[in-house]
N, CA and C of each residue as an Amber inpcrd file, in Angstrom:
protein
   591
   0.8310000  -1.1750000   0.0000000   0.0000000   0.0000000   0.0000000
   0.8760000   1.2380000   0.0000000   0.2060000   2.2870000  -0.6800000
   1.2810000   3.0580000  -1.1240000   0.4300000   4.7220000  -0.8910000
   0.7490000   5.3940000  -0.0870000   0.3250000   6.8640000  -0.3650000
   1.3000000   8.1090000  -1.0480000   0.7700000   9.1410000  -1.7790000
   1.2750000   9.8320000  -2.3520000   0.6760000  11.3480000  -2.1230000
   1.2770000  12.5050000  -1.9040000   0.9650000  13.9340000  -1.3580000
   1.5600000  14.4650000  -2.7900000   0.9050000  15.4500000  -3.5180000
   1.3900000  15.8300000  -4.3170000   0.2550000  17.3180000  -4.7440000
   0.7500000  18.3970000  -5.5150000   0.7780000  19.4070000  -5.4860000
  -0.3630000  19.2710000  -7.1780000  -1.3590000  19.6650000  -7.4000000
  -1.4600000  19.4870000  -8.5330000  -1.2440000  21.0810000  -9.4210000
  -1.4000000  20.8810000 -11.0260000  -0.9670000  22.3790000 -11.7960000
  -2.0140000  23.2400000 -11.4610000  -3.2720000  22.9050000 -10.3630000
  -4.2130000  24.0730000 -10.1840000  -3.6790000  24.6570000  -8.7140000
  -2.5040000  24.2070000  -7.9290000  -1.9360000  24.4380000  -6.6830000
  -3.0290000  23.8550000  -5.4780000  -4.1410000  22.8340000  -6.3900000
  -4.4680000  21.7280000  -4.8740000  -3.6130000  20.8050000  -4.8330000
  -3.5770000  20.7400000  -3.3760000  -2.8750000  19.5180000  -2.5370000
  -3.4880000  18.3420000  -2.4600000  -3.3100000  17.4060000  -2.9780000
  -4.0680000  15.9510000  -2.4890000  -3.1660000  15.0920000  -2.1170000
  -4.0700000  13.7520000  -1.5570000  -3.3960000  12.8490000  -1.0630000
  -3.8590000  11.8620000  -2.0840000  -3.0330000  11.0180000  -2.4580000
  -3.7690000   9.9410000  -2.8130000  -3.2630000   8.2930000  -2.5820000
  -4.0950000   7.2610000  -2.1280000  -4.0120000   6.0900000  -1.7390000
  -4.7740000   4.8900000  -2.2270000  -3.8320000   3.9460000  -2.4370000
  -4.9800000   3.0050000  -2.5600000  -5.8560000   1.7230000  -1.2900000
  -6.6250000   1.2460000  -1.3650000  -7.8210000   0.3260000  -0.7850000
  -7.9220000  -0.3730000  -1.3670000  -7.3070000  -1.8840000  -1.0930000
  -7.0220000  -3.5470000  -1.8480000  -8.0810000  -4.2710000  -1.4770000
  -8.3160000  -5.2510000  -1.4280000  -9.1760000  -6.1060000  -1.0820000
  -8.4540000  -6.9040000   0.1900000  -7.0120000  -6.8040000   0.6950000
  -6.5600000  -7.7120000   1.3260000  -6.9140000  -6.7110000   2.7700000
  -7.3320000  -5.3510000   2.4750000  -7.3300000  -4.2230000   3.6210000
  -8.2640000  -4.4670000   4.2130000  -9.6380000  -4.9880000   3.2390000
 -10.9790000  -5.1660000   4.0490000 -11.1260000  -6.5790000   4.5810000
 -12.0910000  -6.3050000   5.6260000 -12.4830000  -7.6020000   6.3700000
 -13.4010000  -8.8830000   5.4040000 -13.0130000  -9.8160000   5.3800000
 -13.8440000 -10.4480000   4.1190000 -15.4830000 -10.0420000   4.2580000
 -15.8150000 -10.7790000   5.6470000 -16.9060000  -9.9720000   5.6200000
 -17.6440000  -9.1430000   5.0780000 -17.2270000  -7.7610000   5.1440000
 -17.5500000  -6.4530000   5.0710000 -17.0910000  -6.2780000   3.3490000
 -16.4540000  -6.9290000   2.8880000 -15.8430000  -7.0720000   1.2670000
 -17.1350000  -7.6390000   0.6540000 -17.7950000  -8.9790000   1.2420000
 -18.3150000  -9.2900000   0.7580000 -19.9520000  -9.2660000   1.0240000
 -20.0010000  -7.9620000   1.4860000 -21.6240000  -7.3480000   1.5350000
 -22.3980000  -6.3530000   0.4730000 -23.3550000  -6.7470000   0.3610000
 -24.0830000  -6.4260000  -0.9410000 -23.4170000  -4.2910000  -0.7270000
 -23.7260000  -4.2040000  -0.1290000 -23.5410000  -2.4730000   0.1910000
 -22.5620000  -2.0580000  -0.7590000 -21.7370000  -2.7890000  -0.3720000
 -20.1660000  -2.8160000  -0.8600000 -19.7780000  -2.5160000  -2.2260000
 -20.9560000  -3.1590000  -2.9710000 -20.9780000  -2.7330000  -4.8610000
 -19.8980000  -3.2670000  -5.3300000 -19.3460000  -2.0180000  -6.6400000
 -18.4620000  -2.3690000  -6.5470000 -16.9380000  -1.8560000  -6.1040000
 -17.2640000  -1.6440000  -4.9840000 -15.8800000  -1.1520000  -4.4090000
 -15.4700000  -3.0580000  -3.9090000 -16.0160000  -3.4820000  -3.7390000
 -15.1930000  -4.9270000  -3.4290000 -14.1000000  -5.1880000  -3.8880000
 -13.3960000  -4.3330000  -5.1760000 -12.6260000  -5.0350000  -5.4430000
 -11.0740000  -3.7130000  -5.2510000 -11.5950000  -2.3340000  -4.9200000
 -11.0510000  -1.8700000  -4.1680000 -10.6260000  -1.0200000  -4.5120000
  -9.9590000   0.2380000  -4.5840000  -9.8060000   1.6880000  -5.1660000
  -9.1190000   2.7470000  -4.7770000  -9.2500000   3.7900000  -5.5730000
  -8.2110000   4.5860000  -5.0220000  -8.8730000   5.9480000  -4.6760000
  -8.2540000   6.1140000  -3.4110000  -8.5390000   7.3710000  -2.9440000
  -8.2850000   8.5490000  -3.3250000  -8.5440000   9.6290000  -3.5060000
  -8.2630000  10.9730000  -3.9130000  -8.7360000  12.1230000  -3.0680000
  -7.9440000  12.1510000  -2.3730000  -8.4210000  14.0080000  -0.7950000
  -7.6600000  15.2080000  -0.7160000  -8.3700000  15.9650000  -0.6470000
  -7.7430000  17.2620000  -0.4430000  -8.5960000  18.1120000   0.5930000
  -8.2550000  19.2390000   1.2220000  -8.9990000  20.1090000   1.8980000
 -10.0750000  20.4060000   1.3930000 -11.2720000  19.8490000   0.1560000
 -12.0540000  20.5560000   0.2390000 -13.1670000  19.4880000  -0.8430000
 -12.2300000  18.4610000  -1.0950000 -12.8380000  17.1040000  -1.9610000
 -12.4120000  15.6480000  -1.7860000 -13.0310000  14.7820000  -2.3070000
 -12.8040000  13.3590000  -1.9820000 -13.6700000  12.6310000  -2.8020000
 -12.5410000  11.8950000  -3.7010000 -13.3150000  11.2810000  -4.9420000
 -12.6560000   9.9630000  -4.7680000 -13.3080000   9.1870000  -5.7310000
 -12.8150000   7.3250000  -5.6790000 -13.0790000   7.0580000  -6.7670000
 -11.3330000   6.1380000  -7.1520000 -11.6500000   5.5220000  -8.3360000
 -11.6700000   3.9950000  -8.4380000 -12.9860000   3.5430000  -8.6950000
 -12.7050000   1.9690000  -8.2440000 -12.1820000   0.8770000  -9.1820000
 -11.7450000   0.0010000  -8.7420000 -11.3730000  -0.9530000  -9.5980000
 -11.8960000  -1.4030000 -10.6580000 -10.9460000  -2.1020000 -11.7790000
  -9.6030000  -1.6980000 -12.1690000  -9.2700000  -0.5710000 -12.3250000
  -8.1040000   0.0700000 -11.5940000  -7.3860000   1.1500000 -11.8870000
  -6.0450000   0.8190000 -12.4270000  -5.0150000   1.4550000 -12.9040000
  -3.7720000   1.2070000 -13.5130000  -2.8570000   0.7700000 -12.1530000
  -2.4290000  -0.3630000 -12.1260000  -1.6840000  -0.8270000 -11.1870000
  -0.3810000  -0.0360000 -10.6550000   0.4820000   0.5870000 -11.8110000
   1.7230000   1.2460000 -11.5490000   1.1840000   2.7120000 -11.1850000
  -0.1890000   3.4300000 -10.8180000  -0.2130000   4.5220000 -10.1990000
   0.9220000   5.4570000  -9.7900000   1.3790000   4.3870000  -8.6570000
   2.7090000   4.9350000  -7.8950000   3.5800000   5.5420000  -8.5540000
   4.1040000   5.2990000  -9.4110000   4.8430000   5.5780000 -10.7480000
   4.6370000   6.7490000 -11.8360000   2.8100000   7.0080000 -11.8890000
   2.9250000   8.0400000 -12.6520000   3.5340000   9.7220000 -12.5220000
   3.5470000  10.5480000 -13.5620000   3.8480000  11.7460000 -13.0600000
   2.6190000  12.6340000 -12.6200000   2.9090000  13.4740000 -12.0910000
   1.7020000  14.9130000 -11.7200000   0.5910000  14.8190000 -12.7280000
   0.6450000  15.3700000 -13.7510000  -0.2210000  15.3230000 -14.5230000
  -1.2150000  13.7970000 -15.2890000  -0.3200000  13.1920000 -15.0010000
  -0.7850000  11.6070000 -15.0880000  -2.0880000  11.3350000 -14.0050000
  -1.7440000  11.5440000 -12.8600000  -2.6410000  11.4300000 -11.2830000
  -3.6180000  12.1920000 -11.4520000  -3.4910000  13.9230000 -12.1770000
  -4.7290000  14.6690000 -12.4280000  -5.4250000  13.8320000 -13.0260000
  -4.8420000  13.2810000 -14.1470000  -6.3900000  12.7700000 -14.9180000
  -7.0780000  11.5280000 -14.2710000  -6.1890000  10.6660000 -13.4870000
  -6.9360000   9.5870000 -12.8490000  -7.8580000  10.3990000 -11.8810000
  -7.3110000  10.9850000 -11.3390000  -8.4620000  11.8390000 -10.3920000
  -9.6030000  12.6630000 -10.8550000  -9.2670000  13.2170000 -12.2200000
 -10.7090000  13.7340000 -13.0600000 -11.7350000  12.3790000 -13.5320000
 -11.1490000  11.2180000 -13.6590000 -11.7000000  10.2610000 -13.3500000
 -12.6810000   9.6040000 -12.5500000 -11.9970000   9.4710000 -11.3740000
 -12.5630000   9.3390000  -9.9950000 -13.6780000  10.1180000  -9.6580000
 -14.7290000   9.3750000  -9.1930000 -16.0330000   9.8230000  -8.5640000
 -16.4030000  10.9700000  -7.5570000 -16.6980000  11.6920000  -7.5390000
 -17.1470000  12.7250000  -6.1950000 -17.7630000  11.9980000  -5.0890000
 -16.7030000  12.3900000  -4.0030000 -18.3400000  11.0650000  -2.6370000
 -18.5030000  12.5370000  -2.0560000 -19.6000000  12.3620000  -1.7350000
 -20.7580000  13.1740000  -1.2060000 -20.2230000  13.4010000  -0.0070000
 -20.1870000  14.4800000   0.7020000 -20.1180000  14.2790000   1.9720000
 -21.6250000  14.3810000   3.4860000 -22.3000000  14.5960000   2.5590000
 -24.2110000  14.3290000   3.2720000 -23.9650000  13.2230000   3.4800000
 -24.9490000  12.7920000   4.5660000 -25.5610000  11.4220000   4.7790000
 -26.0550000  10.8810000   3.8160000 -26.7890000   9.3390000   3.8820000
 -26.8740000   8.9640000   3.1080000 -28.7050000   8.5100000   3.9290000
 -29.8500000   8.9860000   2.5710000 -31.1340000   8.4830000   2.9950000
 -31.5280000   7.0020000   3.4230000 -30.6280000   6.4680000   2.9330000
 -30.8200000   4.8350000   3.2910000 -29.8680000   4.1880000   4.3990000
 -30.2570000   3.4470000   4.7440000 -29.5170000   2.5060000   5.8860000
 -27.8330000   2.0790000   5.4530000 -28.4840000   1.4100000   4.3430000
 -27.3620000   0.6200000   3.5430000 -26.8380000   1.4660000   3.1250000
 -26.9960000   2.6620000   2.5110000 -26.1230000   3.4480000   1.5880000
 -24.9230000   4.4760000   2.9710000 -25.6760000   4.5090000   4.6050000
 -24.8620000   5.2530000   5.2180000 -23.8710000   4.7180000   5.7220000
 -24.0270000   3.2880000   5.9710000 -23.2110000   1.9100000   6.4250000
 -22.3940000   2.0070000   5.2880000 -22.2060000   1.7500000   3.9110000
 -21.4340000   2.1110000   3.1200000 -20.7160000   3.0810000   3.5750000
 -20.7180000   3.7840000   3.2070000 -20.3130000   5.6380000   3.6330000
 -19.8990000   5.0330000   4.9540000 -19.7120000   4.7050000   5.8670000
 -19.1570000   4.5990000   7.2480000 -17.9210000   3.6700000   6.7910000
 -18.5060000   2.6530000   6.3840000 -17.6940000   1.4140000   6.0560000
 -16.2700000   1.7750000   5.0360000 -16.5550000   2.3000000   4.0900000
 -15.4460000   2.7870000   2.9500000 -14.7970000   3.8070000   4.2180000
 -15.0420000   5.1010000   4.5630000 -13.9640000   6.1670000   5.2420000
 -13.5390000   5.1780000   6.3590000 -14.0450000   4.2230000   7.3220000
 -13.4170000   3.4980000   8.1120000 -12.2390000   2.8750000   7.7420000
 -12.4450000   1.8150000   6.6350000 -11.3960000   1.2150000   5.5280000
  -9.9990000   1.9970000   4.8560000 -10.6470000   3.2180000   4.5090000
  -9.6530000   4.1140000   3.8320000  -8.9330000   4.8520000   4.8110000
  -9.5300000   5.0350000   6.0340000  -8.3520000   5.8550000   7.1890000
  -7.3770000   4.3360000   7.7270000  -7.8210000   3.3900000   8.1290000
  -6.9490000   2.4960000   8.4350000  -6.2280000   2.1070000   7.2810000
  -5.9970000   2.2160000   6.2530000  -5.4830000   1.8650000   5.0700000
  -4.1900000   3.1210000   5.0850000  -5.0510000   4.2660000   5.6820000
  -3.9710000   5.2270000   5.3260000  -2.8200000   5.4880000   6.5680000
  -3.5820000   4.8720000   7.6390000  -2.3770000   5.0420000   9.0030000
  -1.5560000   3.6670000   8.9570000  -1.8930000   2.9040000   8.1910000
  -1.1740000   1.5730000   7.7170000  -0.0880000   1.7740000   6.8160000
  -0.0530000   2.7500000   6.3360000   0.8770000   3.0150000   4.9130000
   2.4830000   3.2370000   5.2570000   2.8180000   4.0860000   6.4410000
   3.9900000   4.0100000   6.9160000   4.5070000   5.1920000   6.2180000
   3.5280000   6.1660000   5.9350000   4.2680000   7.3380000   4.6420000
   4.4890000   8.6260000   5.1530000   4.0280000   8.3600000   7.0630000
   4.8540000   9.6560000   7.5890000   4.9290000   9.6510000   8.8230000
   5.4730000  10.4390000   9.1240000   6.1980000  10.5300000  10.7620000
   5.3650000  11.4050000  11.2490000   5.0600000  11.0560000  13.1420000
   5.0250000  12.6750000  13.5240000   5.8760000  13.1080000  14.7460000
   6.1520000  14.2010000  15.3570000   7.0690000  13.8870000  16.1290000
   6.7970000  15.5850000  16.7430000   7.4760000  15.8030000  17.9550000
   6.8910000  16.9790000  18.8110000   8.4440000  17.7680000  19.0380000
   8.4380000  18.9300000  18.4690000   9.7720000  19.4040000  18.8370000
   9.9140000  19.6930000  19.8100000  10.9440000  19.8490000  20.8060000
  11.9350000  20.2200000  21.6800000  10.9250000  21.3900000  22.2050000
  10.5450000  22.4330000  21.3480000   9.8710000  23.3830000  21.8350000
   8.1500000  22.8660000  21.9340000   8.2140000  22.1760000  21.4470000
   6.4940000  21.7400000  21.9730000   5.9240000  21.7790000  21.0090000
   6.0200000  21.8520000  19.8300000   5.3840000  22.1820000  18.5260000
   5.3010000  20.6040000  17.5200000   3.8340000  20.0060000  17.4840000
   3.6900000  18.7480000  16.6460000   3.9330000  18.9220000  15.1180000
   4.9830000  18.1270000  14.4180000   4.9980000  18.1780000  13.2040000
   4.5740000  16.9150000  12.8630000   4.5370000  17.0390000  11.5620000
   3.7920000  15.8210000  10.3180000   5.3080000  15.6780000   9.6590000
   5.7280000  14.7080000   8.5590000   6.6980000  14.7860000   7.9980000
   6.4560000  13.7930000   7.0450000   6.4150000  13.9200000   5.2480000
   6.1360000  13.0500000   4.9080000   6.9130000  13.6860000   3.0710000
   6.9530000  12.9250000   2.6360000   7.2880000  12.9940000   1.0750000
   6.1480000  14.0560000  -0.0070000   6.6650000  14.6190000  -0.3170000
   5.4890000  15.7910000  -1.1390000   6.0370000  16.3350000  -2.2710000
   4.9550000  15.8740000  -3.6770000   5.4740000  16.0450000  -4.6640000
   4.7540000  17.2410000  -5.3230000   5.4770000  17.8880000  -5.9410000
   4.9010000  19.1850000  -6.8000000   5.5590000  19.3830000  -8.3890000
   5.0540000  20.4930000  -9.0800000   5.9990000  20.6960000 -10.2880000
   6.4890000  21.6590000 -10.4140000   7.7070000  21.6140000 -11.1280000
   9.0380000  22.4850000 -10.8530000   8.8910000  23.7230000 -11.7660000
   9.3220000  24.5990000 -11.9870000   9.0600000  25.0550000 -12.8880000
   9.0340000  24.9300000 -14.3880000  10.0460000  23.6500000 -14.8900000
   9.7040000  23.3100000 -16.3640000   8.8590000  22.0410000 -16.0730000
   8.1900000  21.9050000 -14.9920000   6.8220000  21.0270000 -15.1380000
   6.7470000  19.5710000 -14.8120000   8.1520000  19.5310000 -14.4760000
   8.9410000  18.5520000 -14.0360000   8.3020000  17.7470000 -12.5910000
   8.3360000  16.3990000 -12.1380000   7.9800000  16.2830000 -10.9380000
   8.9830000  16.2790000 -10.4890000   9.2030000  17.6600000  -9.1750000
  10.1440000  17.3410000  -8.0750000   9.4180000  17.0500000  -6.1800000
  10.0760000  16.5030000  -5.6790000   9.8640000  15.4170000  -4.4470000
  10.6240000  16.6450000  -3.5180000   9.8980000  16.6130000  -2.4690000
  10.6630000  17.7260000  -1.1660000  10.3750000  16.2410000  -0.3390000
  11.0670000  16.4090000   1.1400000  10.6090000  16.0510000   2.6530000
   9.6020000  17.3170000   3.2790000   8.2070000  17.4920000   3.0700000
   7.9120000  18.0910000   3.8310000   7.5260000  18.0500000   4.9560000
   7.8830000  19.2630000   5.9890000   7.3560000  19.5070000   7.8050000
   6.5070000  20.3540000   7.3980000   5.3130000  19.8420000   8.3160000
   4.1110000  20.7650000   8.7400000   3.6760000  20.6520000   9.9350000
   2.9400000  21.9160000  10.3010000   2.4200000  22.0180000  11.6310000
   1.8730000  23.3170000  11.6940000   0.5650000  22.6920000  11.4430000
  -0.9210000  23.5260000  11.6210000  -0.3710000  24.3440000  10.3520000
  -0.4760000  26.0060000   9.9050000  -0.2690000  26.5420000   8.7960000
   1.4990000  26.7760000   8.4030000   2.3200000  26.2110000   9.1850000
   3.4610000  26.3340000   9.0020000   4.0210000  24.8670000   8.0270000
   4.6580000  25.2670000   6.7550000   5.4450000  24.2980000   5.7820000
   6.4870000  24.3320000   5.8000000   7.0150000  23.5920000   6.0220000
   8.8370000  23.5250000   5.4000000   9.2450000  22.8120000   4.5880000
   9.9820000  22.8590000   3.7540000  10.7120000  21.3260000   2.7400000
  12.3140000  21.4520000   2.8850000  12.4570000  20.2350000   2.6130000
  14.0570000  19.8770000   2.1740000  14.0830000  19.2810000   1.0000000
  15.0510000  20.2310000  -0.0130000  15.5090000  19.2790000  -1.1540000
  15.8500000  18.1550000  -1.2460000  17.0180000  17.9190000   0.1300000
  17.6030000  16.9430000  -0.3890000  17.3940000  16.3300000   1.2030000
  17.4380000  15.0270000   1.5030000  17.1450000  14.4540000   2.9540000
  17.8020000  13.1710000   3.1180000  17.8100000  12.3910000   4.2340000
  18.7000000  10.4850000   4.4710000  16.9100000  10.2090000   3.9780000
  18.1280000   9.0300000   3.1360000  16.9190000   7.9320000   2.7100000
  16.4940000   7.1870000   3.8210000  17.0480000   7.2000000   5.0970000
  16.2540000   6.4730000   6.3620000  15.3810000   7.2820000   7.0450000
  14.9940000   8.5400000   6.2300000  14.0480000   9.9040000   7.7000000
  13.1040000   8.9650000   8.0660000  12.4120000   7.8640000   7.7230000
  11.6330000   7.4040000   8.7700000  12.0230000   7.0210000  10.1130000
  13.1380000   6.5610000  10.2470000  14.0140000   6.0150000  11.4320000
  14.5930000   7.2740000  12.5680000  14.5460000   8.0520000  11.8710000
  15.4410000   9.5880000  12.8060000  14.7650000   9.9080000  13.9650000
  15.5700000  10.4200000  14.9830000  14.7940000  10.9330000  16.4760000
  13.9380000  11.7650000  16.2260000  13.6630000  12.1280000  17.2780000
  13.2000000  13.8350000  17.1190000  14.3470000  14.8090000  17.0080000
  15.2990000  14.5600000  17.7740000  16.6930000  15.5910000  17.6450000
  17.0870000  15.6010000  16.1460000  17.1560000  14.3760000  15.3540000
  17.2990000  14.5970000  14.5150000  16.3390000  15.0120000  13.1710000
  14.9960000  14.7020000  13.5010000  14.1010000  15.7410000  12.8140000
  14.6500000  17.1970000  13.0660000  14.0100000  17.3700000  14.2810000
  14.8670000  18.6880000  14.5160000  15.7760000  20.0630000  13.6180000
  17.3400000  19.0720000  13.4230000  18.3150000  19.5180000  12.8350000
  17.5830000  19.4160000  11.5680000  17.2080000  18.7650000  10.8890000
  16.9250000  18.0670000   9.6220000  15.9990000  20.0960000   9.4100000
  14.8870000  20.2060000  10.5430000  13.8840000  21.4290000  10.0810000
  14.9820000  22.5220000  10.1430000  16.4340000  22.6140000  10.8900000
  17.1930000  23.7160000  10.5880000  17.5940000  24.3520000   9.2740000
  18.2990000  23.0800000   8.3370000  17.9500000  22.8660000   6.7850000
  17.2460000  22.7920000   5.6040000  15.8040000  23.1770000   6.8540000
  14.6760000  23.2430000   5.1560000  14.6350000  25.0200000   4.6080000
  13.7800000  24.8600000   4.1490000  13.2640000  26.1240000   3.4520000
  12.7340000  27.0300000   4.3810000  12.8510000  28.2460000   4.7540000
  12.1650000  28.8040000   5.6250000  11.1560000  28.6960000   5.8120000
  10.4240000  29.0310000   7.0330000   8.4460000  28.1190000   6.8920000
   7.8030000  29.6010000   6.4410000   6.7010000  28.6630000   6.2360000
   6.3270000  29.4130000   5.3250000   4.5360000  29.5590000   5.5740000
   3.7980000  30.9230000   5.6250000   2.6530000  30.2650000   6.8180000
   1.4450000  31.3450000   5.0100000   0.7640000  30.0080000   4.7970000
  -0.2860000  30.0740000   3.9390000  -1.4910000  30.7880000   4.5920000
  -2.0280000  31.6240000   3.4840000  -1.6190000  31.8430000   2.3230000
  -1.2040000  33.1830000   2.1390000  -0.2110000  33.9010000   3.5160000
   0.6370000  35.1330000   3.2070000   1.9890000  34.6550000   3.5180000
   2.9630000  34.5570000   2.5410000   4.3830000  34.0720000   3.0430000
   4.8800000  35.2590000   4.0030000   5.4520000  34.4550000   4.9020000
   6.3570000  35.7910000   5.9890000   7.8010000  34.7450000   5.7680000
   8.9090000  35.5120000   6.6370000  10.2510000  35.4120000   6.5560000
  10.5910000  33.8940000   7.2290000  12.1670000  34.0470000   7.4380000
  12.5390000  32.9620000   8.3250000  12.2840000  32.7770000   9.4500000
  12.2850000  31.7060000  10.4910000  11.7980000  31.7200000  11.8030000
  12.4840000  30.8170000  12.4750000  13.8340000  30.7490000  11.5700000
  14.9230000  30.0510000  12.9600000  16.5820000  30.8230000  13.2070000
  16.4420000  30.3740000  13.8400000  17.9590000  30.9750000  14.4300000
  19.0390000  30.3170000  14.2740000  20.1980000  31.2460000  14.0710000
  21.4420000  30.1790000  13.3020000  21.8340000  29.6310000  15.1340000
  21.4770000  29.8870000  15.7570000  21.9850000  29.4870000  17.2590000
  21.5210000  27.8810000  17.6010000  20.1510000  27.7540000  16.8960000
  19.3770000  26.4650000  16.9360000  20.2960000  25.4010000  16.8360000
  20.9040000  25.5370000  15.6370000  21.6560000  24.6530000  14.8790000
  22.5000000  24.3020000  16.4290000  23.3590000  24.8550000  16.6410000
  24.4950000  24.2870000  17.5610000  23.7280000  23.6600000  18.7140000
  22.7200000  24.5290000  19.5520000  21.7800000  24.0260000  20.4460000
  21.5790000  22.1410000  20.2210000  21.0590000  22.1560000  19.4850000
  20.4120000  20.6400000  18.5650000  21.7860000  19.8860000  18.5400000
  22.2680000  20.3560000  17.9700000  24.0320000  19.5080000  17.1520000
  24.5450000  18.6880000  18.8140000  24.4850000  19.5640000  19.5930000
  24.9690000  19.4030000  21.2310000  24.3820000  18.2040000  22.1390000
  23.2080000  18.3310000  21.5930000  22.2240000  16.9840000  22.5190000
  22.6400000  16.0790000  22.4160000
């Protein structure tokens, strides 16, 4: 299982994941409600939508570029976010977002971790396009409206402390607080502070 954060050319953020058949409970796979998501699909979220594309979808997903993922996602269905008038249809609707959040805290595709100063970050892989349109990959930190990225990062950041998250946020990009950019907000003093522990 594989999640992906990526930036699309309209500057929404989505997530996108997939939902196998090996994720659901047979059970619950194999209830009429279920349709045909039984055989399992891909998620598509952002702050303000959430669409599904169900099976068969293109297996190498993972693989495509930016603009590749837009169109699977212009693809993908709109889910409603109302209730649903029927029994069966809200049990659905319960059943799929139940499935798809454990699917997505299953994925292993980000860290979180509490700095030194008390502040919870997120940390996870985030793809956008470059300016010749290119897909480029940051490490991004977030926390609440504050972003940071690193170009370049250890291929083990899942494994790192917090000290070494930490150092790692001394090296990103200045944060950056949406949607009015302001300046830098660390201190070259940090660095040694951190380095010392």
């Amino acid at each position: 299982m594989s999640i992906r954060d990526y930036t699309d050319s309209s500057r929404t953020e989505w997530r996108v994941w997939d939902v196998t058949p090996a994720q659901m409970h047979p059970v619950t796979r194999g209830e009429d409600y279920m349709g045909d998501m039984q055989d399992g699909w891909l998620v598509f979220e952002s702050a303000k939508a959430k669409r599904r594309l169900n099976a068969p979808y293109p297996g190498n997903w993972r693989n495509f570029d930016i603009p590749t993922l837009e169109e699977l996602c212009r693809r993908a269905k709109p889910v409603m976010r109302r209730r649903s008038s029927s029994p069966s249809g809200a049990h659905r609707a319960v059943s799929a977002a139940e499935i798809e959040r454990d699917a997505e805290v299953k994925s292993d595709a980000r860290r979180t971790f509490t700095s030194p100063h008390g502040r919870e970050w997120t940390v996870r892989i985030h793809e956008c396009l470059d300016r010749d349109k290119a897909t480029q990959k940051v490490l991004r930190f977030s926390a609440g409206d504050i972003v940071v990225e690193l170009l370049k990062w250890p291929e083990h950041w899942r494994d790192l402390t917090v000290t070494q998250f930490a150092v790692l946020l001394l090296d990103a990009e200045p944060p950056r607080r949406r949607p009015k950019g302001q300046g830098p907000q660390r201190r070259m003093e940090d660095r040694e502070t951190l380095e010392s522990r």
